[in-house]
C-alpha positions as CSV (number, residue, x, y, z in Angstrom):
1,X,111.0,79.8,102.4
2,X,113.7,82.1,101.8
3,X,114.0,85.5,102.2
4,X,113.9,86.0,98.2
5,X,111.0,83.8,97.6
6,X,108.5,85.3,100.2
7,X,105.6,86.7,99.0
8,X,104.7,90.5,100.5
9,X,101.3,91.9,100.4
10,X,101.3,95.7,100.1
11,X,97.6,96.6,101.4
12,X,97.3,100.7,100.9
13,X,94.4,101.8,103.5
14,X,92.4,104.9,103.9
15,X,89.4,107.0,102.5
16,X,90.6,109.0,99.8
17,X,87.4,111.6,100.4
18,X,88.5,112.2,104.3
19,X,92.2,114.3,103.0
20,X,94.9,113.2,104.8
21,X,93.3,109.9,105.3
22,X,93.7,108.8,101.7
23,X,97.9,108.6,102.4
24,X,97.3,105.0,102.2
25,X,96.1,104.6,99.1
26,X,98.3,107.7,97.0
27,X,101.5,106.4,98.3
28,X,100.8,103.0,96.9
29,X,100.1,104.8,94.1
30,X,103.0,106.8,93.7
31,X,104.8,103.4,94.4
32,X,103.7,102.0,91.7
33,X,103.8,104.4,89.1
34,X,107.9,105.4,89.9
35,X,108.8,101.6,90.6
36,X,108.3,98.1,88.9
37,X,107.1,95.8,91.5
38,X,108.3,92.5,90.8
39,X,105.7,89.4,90.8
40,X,106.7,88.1,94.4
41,X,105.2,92.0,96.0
42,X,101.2,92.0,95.7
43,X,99.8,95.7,96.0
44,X,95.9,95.6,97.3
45,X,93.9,98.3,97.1
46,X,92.5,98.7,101.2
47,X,90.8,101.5,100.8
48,X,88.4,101.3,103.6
49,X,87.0,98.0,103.0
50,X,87.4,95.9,106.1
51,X,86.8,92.3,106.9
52,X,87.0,91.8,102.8
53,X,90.2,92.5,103.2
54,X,90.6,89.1,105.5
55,X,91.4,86.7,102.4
56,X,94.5,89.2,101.6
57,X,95.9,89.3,105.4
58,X,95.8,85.6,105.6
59,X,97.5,84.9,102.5
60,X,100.1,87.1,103.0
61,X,103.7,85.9,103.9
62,X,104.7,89.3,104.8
63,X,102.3,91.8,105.3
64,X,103.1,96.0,104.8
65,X,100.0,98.2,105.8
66,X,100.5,101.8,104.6
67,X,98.3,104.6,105.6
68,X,97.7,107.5,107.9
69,X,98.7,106.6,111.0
70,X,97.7,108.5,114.5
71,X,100.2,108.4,116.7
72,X,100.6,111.6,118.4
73,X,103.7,112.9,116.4
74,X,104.2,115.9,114.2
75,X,102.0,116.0,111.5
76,X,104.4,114.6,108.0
77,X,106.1,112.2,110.5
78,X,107.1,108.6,109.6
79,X,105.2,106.0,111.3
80,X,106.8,102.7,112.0
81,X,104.3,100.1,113.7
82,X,105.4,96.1,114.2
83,X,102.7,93.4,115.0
84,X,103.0,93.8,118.5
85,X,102.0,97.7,118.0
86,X,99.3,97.1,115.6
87,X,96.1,97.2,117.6
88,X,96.5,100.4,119.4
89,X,97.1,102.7,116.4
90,X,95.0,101.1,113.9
91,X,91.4,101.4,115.9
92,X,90.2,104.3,114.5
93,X,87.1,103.8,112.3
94,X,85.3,106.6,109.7
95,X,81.9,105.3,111.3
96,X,80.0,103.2,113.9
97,X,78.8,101.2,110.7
98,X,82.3,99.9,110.0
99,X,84.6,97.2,110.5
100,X,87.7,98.7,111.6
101,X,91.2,97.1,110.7
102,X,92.2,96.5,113.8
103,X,89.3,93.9,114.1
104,X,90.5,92.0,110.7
105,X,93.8,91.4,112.1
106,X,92.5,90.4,115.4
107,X,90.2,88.1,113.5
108,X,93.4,86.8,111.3
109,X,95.3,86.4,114.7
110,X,92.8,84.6,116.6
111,X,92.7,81.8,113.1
112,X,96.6,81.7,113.2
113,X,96.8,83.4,110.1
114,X,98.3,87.0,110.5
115,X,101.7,86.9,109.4
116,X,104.4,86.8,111.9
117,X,106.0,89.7,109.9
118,X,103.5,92.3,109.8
119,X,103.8,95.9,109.3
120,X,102.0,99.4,109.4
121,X,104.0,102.3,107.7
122,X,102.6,105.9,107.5
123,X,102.7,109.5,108.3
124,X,101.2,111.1,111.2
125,X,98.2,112.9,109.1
126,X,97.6,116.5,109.5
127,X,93.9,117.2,108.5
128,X,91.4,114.3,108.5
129,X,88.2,116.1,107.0
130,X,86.2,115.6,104.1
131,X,88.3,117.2,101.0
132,X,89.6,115.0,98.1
133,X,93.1,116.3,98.7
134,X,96.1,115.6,101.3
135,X,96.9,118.5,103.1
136,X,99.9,120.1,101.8
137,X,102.3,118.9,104.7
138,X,101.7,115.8,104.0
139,X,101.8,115.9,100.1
140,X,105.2,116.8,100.4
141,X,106.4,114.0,102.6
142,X,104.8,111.3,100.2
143,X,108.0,110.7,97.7
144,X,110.1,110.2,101.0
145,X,107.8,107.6,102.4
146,X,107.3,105.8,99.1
147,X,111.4,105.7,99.0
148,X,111.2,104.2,102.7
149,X,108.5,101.2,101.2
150,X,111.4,100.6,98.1
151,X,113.9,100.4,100.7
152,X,111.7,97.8,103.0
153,X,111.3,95.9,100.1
154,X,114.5,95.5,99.0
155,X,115.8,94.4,102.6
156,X,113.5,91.9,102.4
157,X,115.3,90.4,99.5
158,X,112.5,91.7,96.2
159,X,114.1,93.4,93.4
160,X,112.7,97.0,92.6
161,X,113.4,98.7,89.2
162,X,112.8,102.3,89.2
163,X,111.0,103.6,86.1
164,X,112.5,105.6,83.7
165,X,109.4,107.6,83.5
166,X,106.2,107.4,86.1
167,X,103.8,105.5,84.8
168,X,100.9,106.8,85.6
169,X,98.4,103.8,84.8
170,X,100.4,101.7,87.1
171,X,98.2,101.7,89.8
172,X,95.5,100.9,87.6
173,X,96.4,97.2,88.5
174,X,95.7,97.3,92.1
175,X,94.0,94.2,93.1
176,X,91.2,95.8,94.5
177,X,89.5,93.5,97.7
């Protein structure tokens, strides 16, 4: 395939009830509603749903992960994670119950099927507690991530077109797992 023609899978994680945690999902969001995606970019909603989320992984071509990401930095700072650096930051799980993610992409590597270009993206979060809003640290670093994501995209060869307007219904068509 060429770089144009492969497909990305934009999975948003996170609990949207846990503040900070719901990064994931409000930056996909946010992406969505201030850019047209075009039909080669997927955008799943992750939220915290686990080994359902295996189907998505596998069929990716290129797979972006973006959520809160602990990684011992500042809270509001960028998080960058390649495969390789995958398992160590993406253990953490909301309860014993759970499947954490880290166990879906071992799973996916173990099959073969985790993409060789796979990606985590974030911000270190600042308050992980139960409130239905991101603290306001990280609130305010959001539009500067999101621009990060348009900018990934497009150096992987997809076409963005920023909206005239935000639409706020966009992300309304998350294919939810």
């Amino acid at each position: 395939m060429t770089r144009a023609t492969r497909r990305t899978t934009i999975i948003g994680l996170g609990s949207p009830l846990m503040g900070d945690d719901g990064l994931g999902l409000a930056a996909v969001a946010r992406l969505m509603a201030h850019y047209e995606l075009p039909s080669d970019v997927v955008v799943v909603d992750g939220g915290t749903w686990g080994m359902s989320l295996l189907p998505d992984i596998e069929d990716a071509d290129r797979l972006l992960m973006v959520d809160a990401i602990k990684a011992n930095r500042a809270p509001g700072s960028e998080v960058l994670l390649d495969r390789a650096e995958l398992p160590r930051h993406l253990a953490h799980k909301s309860s014993a119950h759970e499947v954490g993610l880290s166990e879906v992409i071992a799973l996916a590597d173990l099959r073969g099927n985790l993409p060789q270009d796979t990606w985590a993206i974030g911000l270190e979060p600042e308050v992980v507690e139960l409130g239905t809003e991101l603290s306001p640290r990280i609130s305010a670093a959001v539009d500067g991530l999101v621009a990060r994501i348009a900018r990934m995209l497009e150096d992987w060869g997809h076409s963005l077109v920023l909206r005239a307007e935000p639409d706020p219904r966009a992300a309304a068509v998350f294919h939810r797992a």
